[in-house]
Structure formats: structure tokens, C-alpha cells
GUDOKOL-294769 format. One record per residue (C-alpha): residue in three letters; x, y, z. Coordinates in pm, whole numbers, padded with zeros to 5 digits, always signed. Each point is the difference from the previous one (the first is absolute). Layout:
<recs>
ALAXYZ...
</recs>
This chain:
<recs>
UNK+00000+00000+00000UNK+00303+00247+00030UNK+00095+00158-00375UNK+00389-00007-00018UNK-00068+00281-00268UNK-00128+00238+00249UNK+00243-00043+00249UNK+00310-00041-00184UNK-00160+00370-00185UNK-00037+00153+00336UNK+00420-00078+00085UNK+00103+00105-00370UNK-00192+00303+00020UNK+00201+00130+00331UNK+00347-00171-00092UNK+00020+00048-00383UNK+00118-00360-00056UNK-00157-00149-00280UNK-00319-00192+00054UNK+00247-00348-00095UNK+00233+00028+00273UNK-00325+00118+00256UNK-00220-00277-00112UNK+00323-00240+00037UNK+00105+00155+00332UNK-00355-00063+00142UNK-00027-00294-00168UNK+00239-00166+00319UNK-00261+00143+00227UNK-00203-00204+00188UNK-00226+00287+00157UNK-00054+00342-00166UNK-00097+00204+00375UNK+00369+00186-00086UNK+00073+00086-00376UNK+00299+00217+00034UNK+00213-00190+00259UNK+00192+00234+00282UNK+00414-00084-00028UNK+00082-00238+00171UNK+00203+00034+00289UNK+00109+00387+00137UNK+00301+00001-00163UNK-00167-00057-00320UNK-00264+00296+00112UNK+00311+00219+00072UNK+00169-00065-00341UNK-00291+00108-00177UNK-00076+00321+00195UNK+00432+00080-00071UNK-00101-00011-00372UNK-00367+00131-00013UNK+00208+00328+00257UNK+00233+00044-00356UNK-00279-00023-00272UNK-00249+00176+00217UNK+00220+00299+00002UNK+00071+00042-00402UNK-00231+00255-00176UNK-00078-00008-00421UNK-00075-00333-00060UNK-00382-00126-00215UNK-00003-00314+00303UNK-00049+00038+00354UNK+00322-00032+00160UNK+00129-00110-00321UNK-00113-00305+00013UNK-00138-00189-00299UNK-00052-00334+00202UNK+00043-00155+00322UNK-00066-00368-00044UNK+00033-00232+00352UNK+00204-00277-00024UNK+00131-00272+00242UNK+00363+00135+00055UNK-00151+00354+00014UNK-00076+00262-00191UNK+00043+00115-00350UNK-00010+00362-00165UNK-00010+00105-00327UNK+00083+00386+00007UNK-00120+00234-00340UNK+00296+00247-00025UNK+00453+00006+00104UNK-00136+00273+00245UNK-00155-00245+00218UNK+00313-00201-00031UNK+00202+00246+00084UNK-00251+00139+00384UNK+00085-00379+00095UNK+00390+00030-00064UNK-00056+00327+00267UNK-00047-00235+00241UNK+00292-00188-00004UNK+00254+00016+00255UNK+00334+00086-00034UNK+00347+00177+00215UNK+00092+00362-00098UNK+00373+00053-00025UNK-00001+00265+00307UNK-00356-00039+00155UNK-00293-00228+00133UNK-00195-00284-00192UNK-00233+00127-00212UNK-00321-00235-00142UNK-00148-00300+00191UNK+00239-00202+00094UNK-00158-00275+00024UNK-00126-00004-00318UNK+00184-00226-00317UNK-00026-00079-00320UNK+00098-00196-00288UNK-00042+00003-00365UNK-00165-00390-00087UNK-00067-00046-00372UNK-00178+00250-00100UNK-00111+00129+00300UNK+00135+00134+00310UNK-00049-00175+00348UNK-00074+00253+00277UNK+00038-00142+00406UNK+00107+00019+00353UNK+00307-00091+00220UNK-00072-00279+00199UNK+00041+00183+00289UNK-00295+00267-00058UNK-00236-00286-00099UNK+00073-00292+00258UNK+00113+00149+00288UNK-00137-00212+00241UNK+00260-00274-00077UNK-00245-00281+00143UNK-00134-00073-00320UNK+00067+00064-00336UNK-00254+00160-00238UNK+00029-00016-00415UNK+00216+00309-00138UNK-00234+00243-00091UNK+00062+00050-00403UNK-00184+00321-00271UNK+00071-00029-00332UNK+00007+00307-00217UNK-00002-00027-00374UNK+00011+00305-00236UNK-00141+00153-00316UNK+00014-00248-00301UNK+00347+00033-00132UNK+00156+00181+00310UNK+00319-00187+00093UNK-00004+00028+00368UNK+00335-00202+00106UNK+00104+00302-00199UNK-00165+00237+00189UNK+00141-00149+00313UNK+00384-00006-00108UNK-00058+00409-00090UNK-00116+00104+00273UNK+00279-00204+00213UNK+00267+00175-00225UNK-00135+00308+00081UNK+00031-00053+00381UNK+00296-00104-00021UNK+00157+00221-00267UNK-00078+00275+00329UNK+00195-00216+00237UNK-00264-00143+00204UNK-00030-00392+00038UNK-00336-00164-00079UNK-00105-00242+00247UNK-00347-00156-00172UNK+00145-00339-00120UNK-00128-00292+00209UNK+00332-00173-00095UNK+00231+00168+00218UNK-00136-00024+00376UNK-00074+00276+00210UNK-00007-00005+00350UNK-00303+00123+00217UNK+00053+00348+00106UNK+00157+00021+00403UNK-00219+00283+00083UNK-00410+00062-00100UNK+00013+00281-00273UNK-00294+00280+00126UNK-00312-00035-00132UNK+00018+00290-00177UNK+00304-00129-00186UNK-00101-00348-00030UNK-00296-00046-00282UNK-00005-00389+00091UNK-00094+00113+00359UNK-00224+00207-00108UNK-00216-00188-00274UNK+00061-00346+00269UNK-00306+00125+00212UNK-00276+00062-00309UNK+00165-00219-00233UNK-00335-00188-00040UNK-00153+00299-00126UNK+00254+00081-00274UNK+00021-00396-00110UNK-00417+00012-00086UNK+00049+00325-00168UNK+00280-00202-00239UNK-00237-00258-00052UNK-00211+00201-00172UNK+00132+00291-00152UNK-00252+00018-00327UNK-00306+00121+00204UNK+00087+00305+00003UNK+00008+00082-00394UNK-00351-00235-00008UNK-00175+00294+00143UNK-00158+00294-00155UNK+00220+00284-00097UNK+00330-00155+00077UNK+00330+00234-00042UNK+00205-00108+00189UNK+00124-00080+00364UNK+00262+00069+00209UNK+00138-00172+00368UNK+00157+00086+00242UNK+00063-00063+00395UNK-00051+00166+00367UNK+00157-00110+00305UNK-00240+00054+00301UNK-00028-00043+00348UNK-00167-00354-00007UNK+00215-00156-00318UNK-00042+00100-00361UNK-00234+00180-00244UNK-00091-00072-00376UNK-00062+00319-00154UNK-00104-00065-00385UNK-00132+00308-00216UNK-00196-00058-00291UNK-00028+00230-00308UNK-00413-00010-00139UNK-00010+00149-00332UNK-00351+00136-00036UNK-00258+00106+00281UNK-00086-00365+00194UNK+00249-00030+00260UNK-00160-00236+00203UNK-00035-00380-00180UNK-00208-00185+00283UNK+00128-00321-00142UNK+00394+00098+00127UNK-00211-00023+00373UNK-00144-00352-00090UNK+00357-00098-00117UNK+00155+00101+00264UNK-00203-00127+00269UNK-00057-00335-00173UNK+00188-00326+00169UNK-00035-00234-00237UNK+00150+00209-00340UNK+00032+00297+00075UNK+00247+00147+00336UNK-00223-00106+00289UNK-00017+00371+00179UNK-00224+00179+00205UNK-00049+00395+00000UNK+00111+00213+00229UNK-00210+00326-00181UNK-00076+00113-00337UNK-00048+00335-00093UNK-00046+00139-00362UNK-00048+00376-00137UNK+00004+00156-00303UNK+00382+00006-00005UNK+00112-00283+00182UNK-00124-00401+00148UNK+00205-00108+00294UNK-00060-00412+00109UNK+00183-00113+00289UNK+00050-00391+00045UNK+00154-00231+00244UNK+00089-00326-00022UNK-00136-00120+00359UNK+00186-00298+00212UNK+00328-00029-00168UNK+00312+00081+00159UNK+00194+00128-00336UNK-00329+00167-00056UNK+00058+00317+00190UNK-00066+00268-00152UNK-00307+00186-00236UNK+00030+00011-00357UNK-00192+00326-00125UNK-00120+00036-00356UNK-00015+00356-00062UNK-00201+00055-00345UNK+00052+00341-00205UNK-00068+00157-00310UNK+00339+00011-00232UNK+00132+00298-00153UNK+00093+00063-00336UNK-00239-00310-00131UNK-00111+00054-00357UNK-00125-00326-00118UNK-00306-00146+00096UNK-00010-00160+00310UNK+00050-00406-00012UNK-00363-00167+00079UNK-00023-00243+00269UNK+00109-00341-00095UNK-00204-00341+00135UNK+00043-00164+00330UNK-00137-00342-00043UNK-00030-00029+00400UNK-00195+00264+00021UNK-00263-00134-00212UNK+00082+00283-00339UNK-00074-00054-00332UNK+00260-00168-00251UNK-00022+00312-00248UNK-00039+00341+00215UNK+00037+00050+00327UNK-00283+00204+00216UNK+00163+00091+00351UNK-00208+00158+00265UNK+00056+00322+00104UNK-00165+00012+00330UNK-00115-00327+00175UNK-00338-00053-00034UNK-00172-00045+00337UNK-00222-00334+00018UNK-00380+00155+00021UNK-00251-00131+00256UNK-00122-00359-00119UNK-00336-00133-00024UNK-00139-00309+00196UNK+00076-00203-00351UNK+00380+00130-00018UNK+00102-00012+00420UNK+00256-00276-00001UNK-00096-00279+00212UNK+00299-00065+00316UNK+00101-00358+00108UNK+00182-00027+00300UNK+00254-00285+00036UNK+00115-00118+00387UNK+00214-00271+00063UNK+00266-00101+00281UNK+00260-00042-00298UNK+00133+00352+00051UNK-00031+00275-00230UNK+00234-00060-00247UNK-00156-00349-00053UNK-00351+00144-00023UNK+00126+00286-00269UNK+00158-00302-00207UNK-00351-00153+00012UNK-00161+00334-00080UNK+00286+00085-00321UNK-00102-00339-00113UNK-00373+00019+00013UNK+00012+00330-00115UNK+00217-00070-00298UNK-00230-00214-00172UNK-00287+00259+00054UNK+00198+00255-00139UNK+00088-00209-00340UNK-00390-00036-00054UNK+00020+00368-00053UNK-00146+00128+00353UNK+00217+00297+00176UNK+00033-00125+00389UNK+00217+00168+00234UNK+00176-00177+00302UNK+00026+00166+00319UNK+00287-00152+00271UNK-00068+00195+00343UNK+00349-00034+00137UNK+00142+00094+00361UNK+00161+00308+00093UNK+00402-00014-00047UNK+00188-00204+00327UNK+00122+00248+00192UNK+00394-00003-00076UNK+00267+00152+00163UNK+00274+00151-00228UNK+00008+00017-00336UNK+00249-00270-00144UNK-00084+00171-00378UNK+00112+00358+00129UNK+00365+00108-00133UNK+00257+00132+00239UNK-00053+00321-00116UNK-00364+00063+00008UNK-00158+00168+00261UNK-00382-00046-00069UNK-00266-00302-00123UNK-00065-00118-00325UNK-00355+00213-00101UNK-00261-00280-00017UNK-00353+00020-00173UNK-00293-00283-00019UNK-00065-00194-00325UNK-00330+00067-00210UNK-00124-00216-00225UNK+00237-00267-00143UNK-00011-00230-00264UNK-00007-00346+00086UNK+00063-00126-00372UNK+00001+00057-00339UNK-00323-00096-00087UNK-00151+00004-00395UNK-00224+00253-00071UNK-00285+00042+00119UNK+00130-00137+00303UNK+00129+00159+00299UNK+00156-00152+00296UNK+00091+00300+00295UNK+00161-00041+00395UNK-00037+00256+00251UNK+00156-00099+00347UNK-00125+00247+00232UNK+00150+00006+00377UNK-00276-00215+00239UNK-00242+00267+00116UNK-00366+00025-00036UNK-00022+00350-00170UNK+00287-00073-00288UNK-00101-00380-00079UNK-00399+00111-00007UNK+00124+00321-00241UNK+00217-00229-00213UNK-00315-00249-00026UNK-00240+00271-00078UNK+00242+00159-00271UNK+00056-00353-00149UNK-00350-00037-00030UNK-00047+00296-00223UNK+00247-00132-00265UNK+00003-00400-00016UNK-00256-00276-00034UNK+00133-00166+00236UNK+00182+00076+00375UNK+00213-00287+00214UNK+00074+00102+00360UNK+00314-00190+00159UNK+00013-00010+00324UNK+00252-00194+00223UNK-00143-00267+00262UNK-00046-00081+00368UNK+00392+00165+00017UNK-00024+00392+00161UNK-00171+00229+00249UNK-00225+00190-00268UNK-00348-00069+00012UNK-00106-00129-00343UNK-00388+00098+00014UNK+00084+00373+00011UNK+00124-00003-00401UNK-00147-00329-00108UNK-00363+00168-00037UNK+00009+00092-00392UNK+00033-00326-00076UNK-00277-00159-00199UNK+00138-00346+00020UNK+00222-00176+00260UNK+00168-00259-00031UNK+00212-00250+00242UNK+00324-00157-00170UNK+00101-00305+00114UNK+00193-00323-00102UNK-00212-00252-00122UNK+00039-00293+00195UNK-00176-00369+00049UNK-00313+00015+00193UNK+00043-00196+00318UNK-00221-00355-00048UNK+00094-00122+00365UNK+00120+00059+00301UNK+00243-00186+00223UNK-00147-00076+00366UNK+00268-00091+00280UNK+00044-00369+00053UNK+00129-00226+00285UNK+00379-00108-00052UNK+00055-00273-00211UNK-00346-00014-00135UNK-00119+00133-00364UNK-00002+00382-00036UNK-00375+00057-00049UNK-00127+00249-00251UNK-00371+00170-00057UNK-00136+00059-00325UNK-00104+00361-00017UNK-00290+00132-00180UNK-00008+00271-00294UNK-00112+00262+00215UNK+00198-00120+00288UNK+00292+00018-00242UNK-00100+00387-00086UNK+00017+00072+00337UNK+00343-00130+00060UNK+00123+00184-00306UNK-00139+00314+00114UNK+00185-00016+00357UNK+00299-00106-00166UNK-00010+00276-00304UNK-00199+00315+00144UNK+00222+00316+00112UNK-00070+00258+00258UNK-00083+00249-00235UNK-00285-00188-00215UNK-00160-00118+00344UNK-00060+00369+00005UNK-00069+00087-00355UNK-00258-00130-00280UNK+00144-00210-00226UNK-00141-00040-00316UNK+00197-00331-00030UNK+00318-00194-00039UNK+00282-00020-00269UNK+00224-00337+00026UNK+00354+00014-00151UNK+00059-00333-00193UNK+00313-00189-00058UNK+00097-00171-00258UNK+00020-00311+00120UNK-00385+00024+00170UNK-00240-00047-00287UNK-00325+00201+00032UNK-00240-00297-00042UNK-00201-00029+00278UNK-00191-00292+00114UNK-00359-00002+00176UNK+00150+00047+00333UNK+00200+00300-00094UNK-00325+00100-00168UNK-00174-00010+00291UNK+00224+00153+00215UNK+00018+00281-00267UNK-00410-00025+00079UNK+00036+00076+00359UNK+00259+00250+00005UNK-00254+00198-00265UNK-00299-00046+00314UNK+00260+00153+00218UNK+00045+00338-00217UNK+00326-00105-00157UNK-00015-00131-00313UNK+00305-00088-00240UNK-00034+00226-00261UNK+00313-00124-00172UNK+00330-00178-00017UNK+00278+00156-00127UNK+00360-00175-00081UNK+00255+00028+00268UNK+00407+00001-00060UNK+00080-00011+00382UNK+00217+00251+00148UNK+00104+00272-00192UNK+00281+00262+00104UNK-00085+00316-00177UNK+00352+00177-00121UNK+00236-00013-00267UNK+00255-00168+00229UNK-00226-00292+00106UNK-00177-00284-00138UNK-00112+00024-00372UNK-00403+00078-00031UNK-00244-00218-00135UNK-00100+00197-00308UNK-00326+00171-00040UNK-00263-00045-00362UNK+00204+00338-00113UNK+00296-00190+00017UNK+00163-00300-00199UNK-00135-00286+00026UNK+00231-00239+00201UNK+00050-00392+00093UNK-00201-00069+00187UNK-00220+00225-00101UNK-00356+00143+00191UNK-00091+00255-00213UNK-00330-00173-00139UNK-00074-00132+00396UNK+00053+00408+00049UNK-00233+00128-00255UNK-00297-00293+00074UNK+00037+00067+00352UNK+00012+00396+00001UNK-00347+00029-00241UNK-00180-00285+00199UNK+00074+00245+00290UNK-00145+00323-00181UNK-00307-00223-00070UNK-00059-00149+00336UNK+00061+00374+00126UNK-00151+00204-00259UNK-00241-00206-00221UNK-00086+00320-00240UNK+00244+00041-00262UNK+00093+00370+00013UNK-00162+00248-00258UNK+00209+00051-00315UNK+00015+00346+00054UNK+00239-00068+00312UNK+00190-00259-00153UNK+00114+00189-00294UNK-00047+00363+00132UNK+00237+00244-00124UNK+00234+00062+00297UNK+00037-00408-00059UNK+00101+00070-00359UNK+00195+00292+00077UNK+00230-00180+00303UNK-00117+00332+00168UNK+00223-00003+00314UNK-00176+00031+00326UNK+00082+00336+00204UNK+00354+00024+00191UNK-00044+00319+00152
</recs>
């Protein structure tokens, strides 16, 4: 159900690889919730900040920063840059020893020409530090214009340093030791990017958004230190009167293409449109990237229109973006989303895995549902471990809008808020995701916590109780006399119901309706049922809890990029062993057991489906 078209269009369109080496590149993939991978590992992150810091900064090219494409690979990543100017900002960087004076460039930075290309990366010591454990050497490739010789390039500029009598000290043939003493931060750009290299590495990643939108002339970027670590600062050059494109908000704050923000503020005049992003819970992410959007000068030709953004749902040929953000409008009783609540002991995490892959097939029948995770405040911690040395002052924070969850074919939609646990933000997020989806799932954790449950859980229209299907007790064991034959008593259906409910019931549905129960399958379990199940199915329908559905069950899943590998979801590949049609049957026999009238076409295919009209962030 996933269309390797669309997705591997939504990575080309940011990257500017070709849509063979995207559709090959995702091809490996075995889930499609992350497009455009983050490096991986911090020295990688830092690498890739050290180069974007030396494109960012040169002015006059037709590409932002230069760049023509970034394409991921799996030793790194590769750049192809348009003009010898770009070359040339990246040989500022390198380091080398003035005949009467300090080092100038990064020092830790080398390169190498490699074929045709040139190899740019890190001394060991600036990238694995720790000494523990050894990491992969983080590796960019930069390749030039068509016909530019760049081992040529390379050998000029390194007679030219040396021709002045200073020593060049970028070849990472000839060893060179760490530094005794910390250089200041103020001289040291390693130090410097180190603390918000995450932010400069996702900007790399993608550097062809920024001529995608409308009236693109140009950008230019540059860097702040501040008092809690380090500032983005990009300008962008609008030929023409639209400064702000809302689609550069959805592209920024979008996790699974796009950079995976959240705003700070954004403010727009006549004359200028300011965003300010963070990148929220990552150490080398401290720092705010602002976007600062004004009109260029000296602009003759007509401005550039707005190219498409497959993620966002635009057109193949022309490209429509919204000026202003179009505010949902109060719903009728046949467009209010209907809410189900999940609950579960499993934990949160294993609840929102449940609810992504529910939700998932939903979404690929063309229905726009949005996701809400209430989560707990932050653990109180004391310290910063993320803070620099030389910062005096916290990371500025701000809370996540509306996410997407996945790319999703059109008319589909598939959104995740995760508002902090409190009843005014959950019941706020729930009312505002009833305005714009068909369909609303609640997550909420289980018998874990002090909150009281019943003071959010009220929208909900459904409820149900997730648990692990299990074998209905048939008998049960009565004590014997030693040495004589255990003794057993065969229990009724209803008896059986009872025992399941005192085995299975939580604290929190003894005090809340349910509307009924969800069982997680495994594999190995079947779902035929004989009469007794049936009729223990019967009873626990007399007793208000019906099971409304089975669902299939993986086990335990740990939710990171560093853990186990995730059962995949219908909008991903199809694997071995695969549950994708178990998914899809057991997702639509829910909607029917919970909501036996098909919704009206007009919701189905409504035009803020068709459009991928992003709910409000702000």
C-alpha cells in the first residue's frame, strides 16, 4: 500500500539526487517513518556542519549553498557543487601553519583528492574522543562542475600556500597530534559548530528546498555564538512580493522528510518574515536556526514560481503554496471526527505502536486521522550534560504542533500531536483534531502514574482496553492431599469470563466505560475460536466488554533508532513474515464494529484531504 514513487519524489525533491539513486537508496528500507536519514554518529553530524559553515558563507551562486546534489550514502555523504567558487569557500577551511603566526583554518579538518573527487574528514581525535569505542570515520565527498579537474584545484591552492612560506597541514597522511591546550571557542569553529552540529547536518541533507519555493534568489548562511551554544542564521533573497511560502514552515517542522523542528515565533511584514526553529532534545542541537525572508535588490527577471513538494500533497505541474494558513472552520455534526481512546498496561510507547499501526491502514484508505500521545512532563534533571563549557544559559525550548506521522498517498493524511498530560491541553488538542480529521486516536499510558485518567479521557467517543490475547481458562486446579491426584474443576463459559476479567481489568477501566476490548495476536496464536471461546466472548459482551477486535501483535518493541528493528507498518515494505494483510483485515473490521456507517464522500475526499492541507502549528 506504500507508493515507492511518492516517497522516493518527496527525498529527490529536498536532496536533488536523481529519482534512480532515491528510489534505490529507499529501496534498502524496510520502513519509510524517516526518508532523509540524520548522519550517523556526531562526528559525522560535525563534518557536515564544517562544510555546510564554508558553502553557507559563499554569495553568487544559481544553487543554494552551491549545491547541485546531496545524495546519502552508506560511508557518508556526497556533494556535487555547480561552480570552482564553491570549491574554492571549502579550501578556506583548511588548516594550515603561518611562517611567523598562529594556525589558521580548522584544524581538524582534511582532505584528499580520490578519483575524481575530493574526500573531506576529521582527525580521529575530534571525532572519537572518547577512546572506549571506536566509531566509523566520518567521510563528505565533494565533486565539481563537469569537466573541473579538482586534484588540480587542490595542488594550486597548496602551491600557493606554500609559495608564501606557510606549511599546509590538511593531508590525513602525515599525523597530527591533538592540540595540548583547548583552543577558545571563539577561535575554535569545531567547538563551536560541536554543540548544534545536528542542526547544520539536516540543513546539508537537504539543501534544494530552498530554490523549490516561490521567488527563490538566492540564500546566504552564516553563524552566531550565544550564550546557550550556537545560532543558524540563514537569509533568503525573494524576488517578487510573497515572502512568506507556508510550505518552508511545513518543511521545516516535518519529522519524517522534512527537518523535524518546532517554532519558536514567526513574524512577517511587508518587508521582512522571520521563523525561528529548534531542534528540541538533542544535545548537538543547541542552538535556533532563524530563516530571515527578504525582498532582493536589484532583481529584474521574473521571480522563479514555486516548484512541487510531493510531501506536501502539490501538484506534479505547478505549484500553489499558501500564503496564510487557513484556519480549520467550525464542523458540522457529519464532519466532527469521531475519538477512540486506547488504554493498556503495555506502556505508552507500546500503545502508540498499536495506534501508528491501526492508524496506518486507515490512513491508506484515504481517511485523514490524527494521533494524539499525551506524554509526561520532562524528569526533573539536574545539570545539563548537553551544555558547553562556555555557555551560560538553557537551550530555548518550544512544544511540537502537529506532526506527521507518515507519508501517506493522497488523499490521505496521517498527523501526531503529543501534548504534555493535562486536562486543558489533551481536551484542546482533541477538540482541534476533531475539526480537521475523520478520525481521532487518544493514547494514553496504563495503570503506571499519579494522573487521574477520567479528567482528559471525556472526549472520547469510543474506549477501548488493550490487552494480550490469551487462552481462556477451561479449569481450575483445587489443592490436593500429598501423594494423591491433583484435582481440577471444569469451569463454565461465564465462570471463565469472570476469571478473565479479574485477571485482565486495570484500575483505570474499573472506573471508566469501556466500550470494549482490543486483543493483540501473535503469530503463532491463530484467531479461530472454538464454541467455548465463543461463549466466553458471549459473556464478556453481557458484562459490557465486548471484543471489538484482534489486532496482530510483534511482542515487545523498543521504539528508537538504536534499538530493536520495528515491525513495519501497511505504508511500509512488505516483509517476511509479513502482517500487512492481518493489519488491513483487522483495522477495517474495527472501523465497522465501531462505526458501522461508512463516512459521507464529501469527508472522505474533501478538499483539505486532497490538498494535504497541514493542520495549524501555531
Amino acid at each position: 500500500m506504500f507508493d515507492i514513487a511518492q516517497i522516493s519524489n518527496a527525498a529527490a525533491e529536498l536532496t536533488g539526487e536523481s529519482l534512480e539513486d532515491a528510489r534505490r537508496r529507499l529501496g534498502k528500507h524496510s520502513r519509510y517513518d524517516h526518508v532523509i536519514p540524520d548522519a550517523g554518529s556526531s562526528g559525522q553530524a560535525l563534518l557536515e556542519s564544517t562544510v555546510l559553515s564554508g558553502l553557507g558563507a559563499a554569495i553568487g551562486g544559481d544553487r543554494p549553498f552551491g549545491i547541485r546534489e546531496a545524495k546519502i550514502t552508506d560511508h557518508g555523504l556526497d556533494l556535487r557543487v555547480e561552480r570552482d567558487e564553491d570549491v574554492q569557500a571549502l579550501f578556506g577551511l583548511l588548516s594550515l601553519r603561518t611562517k611567523r603566526g598562529p594556525w589558521r583554518g580548522v584544524r581538524e579538518l582534511t582532505t584528499e583528492p580520490v578519483g575524481a573527487v575530493l574526500r573531506f574528514g576529521l582527525r580521529e581525535w575530534a571525532y572519537n574522543g572518547e577512546g572506549y569505542r571506536r566509531v566509523p570515520a566520518p567521510v563528505v565527498r565533494v565533486a565539481g562542475p563537469h569537466g573541473v579537474d579538482l586534484r588540480a584545484l587542490l595542488a594550486a591552492h597548496r602551491e600557493q600556500i606554500e609559495s608564501a612560506g606557510h606549511t599546509v597541514r590538511w593531508d590525513p597522511q602525515e599525523v597530527e597530534p591533538r592540540p595540548k591546550r583547548q583552543e577558545p571557542v571563539g577561535r575554535s569553529l569545531v567547538r563551536q559548530l560541536g554543540v548544534s552540529s545536528a542542526l547544520g547536518s539536516r540543513l546539508l541533507r537537504r539543501p534544494r528546498l530552498w530554490d523549490r519555493l516561490v521567488g527563490y534568489a538566492g540564500v546566504h548562511l552564516s553563524t552566531r555564538v550565544t550564550e546557550y551554544g550556537l545560532d543558524w542564521i540563514l537569509e533568503r533573497q525573494v524576488a517578487g512580493t510573497q515572502l512568506d511560502d507556508e510550505r518552508l514552515l511545513d518543511v521545516l517542522t516535518d519529522p519524517v522528510v522534512g527537518h523535524g523542528l518546532t517554532v519558536l515565533d514567526h513574524v512577517c511584514s511587508t518587508e521582512e518574515c522571520t521563523i525561528r526553529v529548534v531542534y528540541p532534545g538533542r544535545w548537538n542541537g543547541r542552538g535556533v536556526l532563524t530563516v530571515r525572508s527578504r525582498h532582493a535588490p536589484f532583481v529584474t527577471e521574473p521571480p522563479r514560481p514555486g516548484l512541487p513538494l510531493t510531501m506536501l500533497g502539490d501538484g506534479r505541474r505547478a505549484s500553489h503554496p499558501r500564503a496564510q494558513r487557513q484556519q480549520p472552520g467550525p464542523a458540522g455534526p457529519e464532519r466532527a471526527g469521531a475519538v477512540m481512546q486506547l488504554m493498556g498496561e503495555g506502556g505508552r510507547d507500546q500503545l502508540m505502536w498499536v495506534a501508528e499501526r491501526i492508524t496506518a491502514v486507515w490512513a491508506a484508505q484515504g481517511l485523514v486521522i490524527a494521533v494524539i500521545a499525551a506524554r509526561t512532563r520532562e524528569r526533573l534533571v539536574f545539570g545539563d550534560p548537553g551544555r558547553p563549557d562556555w555557555a551560560t544559559a538553557s537551550s530555548p525550548t518550544a512544544e511540537a504542533g502537529w506532526q506527521r506521522l507518515r507519508v501517506v498517498c493522497p488523499p490521505g493524511q496521517l498527523w501526531l500531536k503529543e501534548p504534555v498530560r493535562s486536562t486543558k491541553l489533551v481536551a484542546a488538542a482533541v477538540a482541534e483534531a476533531r475539526r480537521f480529521a475523520d478520525r481521532v486516536l487518544l493514547v494514553s499510558r496504563g495503570s503506571e502514574g499519579v494522573m487521574d485518567e477520567s479528567r482528559y479521557a471525556q472526549p472520547a467517543d469510543a474506549r477501548l482496553l488493550v490487552r494480550r490475547a490469551s487462552s481462556y481458562q477451561r479449569h481450575l486446579p483445587l489443592p490436593s492431599d500429598y501423594g494423591k491426584t491433583p484435582r481440577v474443576l471444569a469451569l463454565t463459559p461465564a465462570e471463565s469470563a469472570i476469571a478473565w476479567r479479574q485477571k485482565n481489568w486495570l484500575f483505570e477501566a474499573a472506573r471508566l466505560p469501556m466500550t470494549g476490548l482490543l486483543l493483540l495476536s501473535r503469530e503463532d496464536e491463530g484467531e479461530t475460536l472454538d464454541e467455548f471461546d465463543e461463549a466466553v466472548e458471549q459473556q464478556l459482551a453481557r458484562y459490557g466488554t465486548p471484543v471489538l477486535g484482534r489486532f496482530p501483535d510483534h511482542g515487545l518493541i523498543v521504539r528508537g533508532t538504536s534499538h530493536s528493528t520495528h515491525p513495519p507498518t501497511v505504508l511500509d515494505p512488505e516483509a517476511t513474515p509479513s502482517a500487512h494483510a492481518e493489519m488491513v483485515k483487522a483495522a477495517s473490521n474495527l472501523a465497522e464494529r465501531l462505526w458501522p456507517e461508512p463516512l459521507p464522500d464529501a469527508v472522505r475526499l474533501s478538499d483539505k484531504a486532497a490538498t494535504a492541507q497541514v493542520p495549524p502549528a501555531l
